[in-house]
Structure formats: C-alpha cells, structure tokens
N, C-alpha and C positions, 0 to 999 in steps of 0.2 A: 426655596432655593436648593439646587442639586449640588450638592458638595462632594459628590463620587466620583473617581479618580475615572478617567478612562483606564476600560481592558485594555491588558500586554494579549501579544500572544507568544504562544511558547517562545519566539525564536527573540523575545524582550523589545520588540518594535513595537510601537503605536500603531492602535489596528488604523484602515484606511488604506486607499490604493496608495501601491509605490510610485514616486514620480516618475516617467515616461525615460527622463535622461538615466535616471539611477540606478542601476541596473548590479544584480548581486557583487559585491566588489569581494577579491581574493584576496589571500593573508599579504598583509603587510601594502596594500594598496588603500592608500589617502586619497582624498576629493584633492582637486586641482592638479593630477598628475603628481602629488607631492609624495614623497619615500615617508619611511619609517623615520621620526624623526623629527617631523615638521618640516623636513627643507628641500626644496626647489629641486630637480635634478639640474646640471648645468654639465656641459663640457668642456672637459677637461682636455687642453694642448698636451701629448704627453712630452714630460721633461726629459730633455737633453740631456747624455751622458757630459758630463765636464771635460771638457779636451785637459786630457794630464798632458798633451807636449807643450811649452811653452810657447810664444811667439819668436820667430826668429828675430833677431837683434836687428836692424837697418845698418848695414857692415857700411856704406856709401858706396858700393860698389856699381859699376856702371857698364851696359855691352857697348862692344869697343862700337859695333855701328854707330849706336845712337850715341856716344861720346865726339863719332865723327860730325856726324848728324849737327850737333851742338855746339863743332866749330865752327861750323859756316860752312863748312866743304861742299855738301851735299847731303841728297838724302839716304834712307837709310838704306835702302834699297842699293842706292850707288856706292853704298862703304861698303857693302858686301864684294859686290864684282871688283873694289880696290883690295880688299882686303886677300880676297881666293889669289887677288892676280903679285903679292906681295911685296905689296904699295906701303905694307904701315910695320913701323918698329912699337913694340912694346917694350920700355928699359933697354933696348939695344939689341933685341933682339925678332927678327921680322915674325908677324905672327900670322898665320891663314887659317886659323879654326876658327868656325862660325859659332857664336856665342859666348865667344871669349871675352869674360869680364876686367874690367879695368879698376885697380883699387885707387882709394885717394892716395896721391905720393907719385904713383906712375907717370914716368916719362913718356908721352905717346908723340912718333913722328908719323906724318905724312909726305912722304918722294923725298925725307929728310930734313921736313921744317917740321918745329917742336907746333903742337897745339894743343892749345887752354880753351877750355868749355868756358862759351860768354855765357852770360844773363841773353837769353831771347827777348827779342826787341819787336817791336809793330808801330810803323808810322805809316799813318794814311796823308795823302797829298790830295788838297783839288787842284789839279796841274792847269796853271794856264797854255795860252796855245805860243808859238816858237819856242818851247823848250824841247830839243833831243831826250828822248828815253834811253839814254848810254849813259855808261858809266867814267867816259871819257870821248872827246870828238879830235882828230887830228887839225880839225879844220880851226878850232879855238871856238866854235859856237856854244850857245849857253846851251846846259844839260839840265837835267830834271835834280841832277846832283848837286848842283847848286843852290838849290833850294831845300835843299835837305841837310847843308853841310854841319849845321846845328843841332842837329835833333837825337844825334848819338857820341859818343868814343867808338862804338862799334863799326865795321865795314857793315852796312846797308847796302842791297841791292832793291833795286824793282822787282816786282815778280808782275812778268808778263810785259807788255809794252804799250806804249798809247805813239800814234803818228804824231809827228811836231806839229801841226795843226791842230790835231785831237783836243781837246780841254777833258777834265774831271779827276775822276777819282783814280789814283794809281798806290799802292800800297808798298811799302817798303820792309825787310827785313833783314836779317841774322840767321836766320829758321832756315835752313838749306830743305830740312824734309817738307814744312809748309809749305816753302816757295813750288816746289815739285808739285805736290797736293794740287793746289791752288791752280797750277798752270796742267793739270796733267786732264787730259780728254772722258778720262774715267772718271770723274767725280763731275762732271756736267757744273762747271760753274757760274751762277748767273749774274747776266750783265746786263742790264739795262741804259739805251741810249736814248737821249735825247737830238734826232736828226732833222735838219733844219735844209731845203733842197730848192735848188736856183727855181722850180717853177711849181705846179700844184702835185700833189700823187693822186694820179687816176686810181677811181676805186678798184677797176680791171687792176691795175698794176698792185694794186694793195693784197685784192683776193691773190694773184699768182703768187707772191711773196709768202702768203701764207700759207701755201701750198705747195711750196720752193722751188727754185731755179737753178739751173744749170750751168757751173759755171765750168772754166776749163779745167781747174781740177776738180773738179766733182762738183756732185750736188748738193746743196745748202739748203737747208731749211730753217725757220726760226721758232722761235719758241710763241712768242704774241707779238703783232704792231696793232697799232691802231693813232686817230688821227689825233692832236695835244688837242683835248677840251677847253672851248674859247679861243683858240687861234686859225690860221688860215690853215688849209690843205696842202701848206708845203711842210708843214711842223709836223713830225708826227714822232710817236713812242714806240722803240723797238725793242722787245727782249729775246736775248740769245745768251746761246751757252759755249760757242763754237770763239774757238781761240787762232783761228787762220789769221793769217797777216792780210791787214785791211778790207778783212771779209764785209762789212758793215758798208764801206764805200762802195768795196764790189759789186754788190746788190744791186744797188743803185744804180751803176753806171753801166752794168747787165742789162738795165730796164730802159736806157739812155736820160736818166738827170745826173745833175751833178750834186755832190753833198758841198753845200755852201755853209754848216756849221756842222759837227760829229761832238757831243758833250757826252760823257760818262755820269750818269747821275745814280748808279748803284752798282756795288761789286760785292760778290758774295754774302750779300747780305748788310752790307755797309754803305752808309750815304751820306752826302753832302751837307745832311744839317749842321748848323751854327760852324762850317768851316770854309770861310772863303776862299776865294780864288787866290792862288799862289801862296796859300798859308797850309802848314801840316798839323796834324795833332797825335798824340798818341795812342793807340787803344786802350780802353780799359780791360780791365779783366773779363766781363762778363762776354766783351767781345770778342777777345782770344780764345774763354772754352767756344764758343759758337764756330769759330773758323776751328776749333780743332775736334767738333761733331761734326765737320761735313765730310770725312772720311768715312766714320763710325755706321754715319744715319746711311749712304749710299752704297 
C-alpha cells in the first residue's frame, strides 16, 4: 500500500493540470465572483440625503378657480375669464389675480351671490323616452328633472343632452369643470347607441357610414357600427364620439331611413347594468376617478 503524500509544487498547489475554467486568480478574488470576505457583491441604491425641510402643513387653502369650479358655476377654465373680467369678490373685495387662493373662512361672491363649495355629486339616469332634457319646460311637460328630484340637496344638471324620444344613459352633476370635460369636443367622449331603423341598413349604406357622410354642417364620421348579433338588419350598434345635436339621427336620415328607436347604452365608459329604465343611481368611487382620467389619459 502507497502511503506517500502527493508532490506540492513550489507555488503549494497539487501537481495536475489546472482546470480549463480556473484560471490564475488576482489578490483578493474569490471563486464565485465572491469579495474578500466570503460575501456576494450586490448593489447598492445609493442613499438619499434626508430632506431637512419639513412638509408643508395642508393650510385648506383653495384657488379661487377651482373653488368656483366646486360651486357649480362652471369650469375652471370659465372662472378664469369671470375672474380677469371682475365677476368674483373675495371678503368684499373684487379680485382678478390668476392663482389667487381662497382660505377656509372666506367670503367668496359671484356677480354678488355668496358661494359654498358642495360635495360633488354623480348620478347616472337610464332615461326613458318623452322626458325633456331641460332643466325646466314652459310648456309644463315632464323633464328628465323629475326623475331626478331625489337623488340630491344639490342643484344637478345634465351634462350633454339626449332628444325626448332618445331613451339611455344620461349623467347628472354638480362638477361644472366635469360637465365641460365631458361635453367638450377635445376629450373625444364615447358613446355608444343602440339604433333600431323603420326598414333594413343596406350594407352599401353601412360601408358609407363607416367611411362618413356629408352632412350640411359638415362632415361626420363614426367611430364603429356594425349590425346587433341575432337580430334583423334594421338593429344595429353605433359608436361615436361626436356631441352635434341629433347627429346619430342625422345619419340616418342623410342615407333616407328613419330611426324608429335611438337607446344610449354606454357614456364614457358607463353602462346600463343592473339600472333600469327611468331609475338613477349613484357613481361609486371607482367611477368618478375614471371620468376624472379622461382628461389626464387624452
């Protein structure tokens, strides 16, 4: 039996070729990429000086726009041109500097009526058909307001309008900046109809539509139709984003049918589920941020 150690050589290694990966390693280099040490390199985020200035305190201070904004007046945009043109008292005194804050306590008028920031409001309606989209009729016919007369303390208006035959979804608020948003050409808001038409839609007349028409005041084009799946070829599904007055019937009657039903079944992203005909409901939260990303997102 050989009991003899294997030769070192000089440099204290066991004689034998070196393995292929191993290759002379320099002072203070470890196998596995590892430091002096034993430990792992890793990276390090470097650390953030400490902000030494404190946070400012929440004073409740508010710019007089969006105070306006928050009365219902209007939006914010339209406080400004009230405010330059010197429409609003602050304490009694009229103010036109742009960014002028308003503290808790302040007397703020408007053309010389006091005004108090509500709680913002959102009620959606699926409006059935003969109700007026006004906020009052001379004539005594039933308004859309009537079916709403419950749903706040606050003055609610419409934002936008549906024709007294129209049915669906119509939205109501408080939010003078929303309502603007909401109805303003710039933010493309979508609408989706459900159009029901006294005879069939030629597919000819389906491709022109989708390709748009000409009407007197200009020309319209639509976002998608197509024909309702499982029904006959006088049903079909419209979406647009175009806020003209009875643009939706115009179309139609550009191409010669008549719209024998016009139903709103989505607005801005809001729909008809579990809310029937001539009953409103509230928004919840999640759907007030989403109407107040469609500014942000476009």
């Amino acid at each position: 039996m050989n009991n003899r150690k294997p030769k070192k050589n000089p440099g204290g290694q066991r004689s034998g070729k070196q393995r292929p990966s191993e290759g002379p390693k320099r002072e203070g280099q470890q196998r596995g990429g590892q430091q002096r040490g034993g430990q792992r390199p890793f990276n390090k985020r470097p650390v953030k000086p400490a902000n030494s200035e404190p946070k400012k305190a929440d004073d409740g201070s508010m710019r007089l726009n969006r105070f306006i904004a928050h009365a219902g007046i209007c939006s914010r945009r339209e406080a400004d041109t009230f405010i330059t043109a010197g429409s609003v008292e602050v304490n009694g005194k009229v103010v036109s500097e742009m960014g002028y804050k308003v503290m808790p306590g302040d007397i703020v008028k408007f053309d010389g009526r006091l005004l108090t920031p509500e709680k913002m409001e959102y009620v959606l309606l699926n409006k059935p058909k003969n109700f007026l989209t006004t906020t009052e009729d001379d004539k005594g016919r039933k308004t859309v307001m009537d079916l709403v007369s419950n749903a706040s303390k606050s003055r609610l208006l419409p934002v936008g309008r549906l024709d007294r035959t129209t049915t669906g979804l119509l939205l109501f608020t408080n939010d003078g900046e929303m309502a603007a948003k909401l109805t303003h050409p710039r933010y493309a808001v979508r609408k989706i109809y459900h159009v029901v038409l006294d005879r069939a839609l030629k597919v000819s007349d389906l491709q022109q539509i989708e390709k748009g028409v000409e009407l007197e005041d200009g020309s319209i084009s639509v976002d998608a139709i197509s024909y309702i799946a499982g029904a006959t070829k006088r049903e079909v599904g419209l979406e647009i984003h175009s806020g003209r007055n009875r643009i939706v019937r115009r179309i139609f009657e550009h191409l010669g049918y008549e719209v024998s039903k016009l139903d709103r079944v989505m607005f801005a992203g809001l729909t008809k589920k579990d809310l029937p005909r001539g009953q409103w409901r509230a928004l919840d939260a999640k759907e007030v941020s989403f109407l107040k990303m469609i500014g942000k997102r476009s």
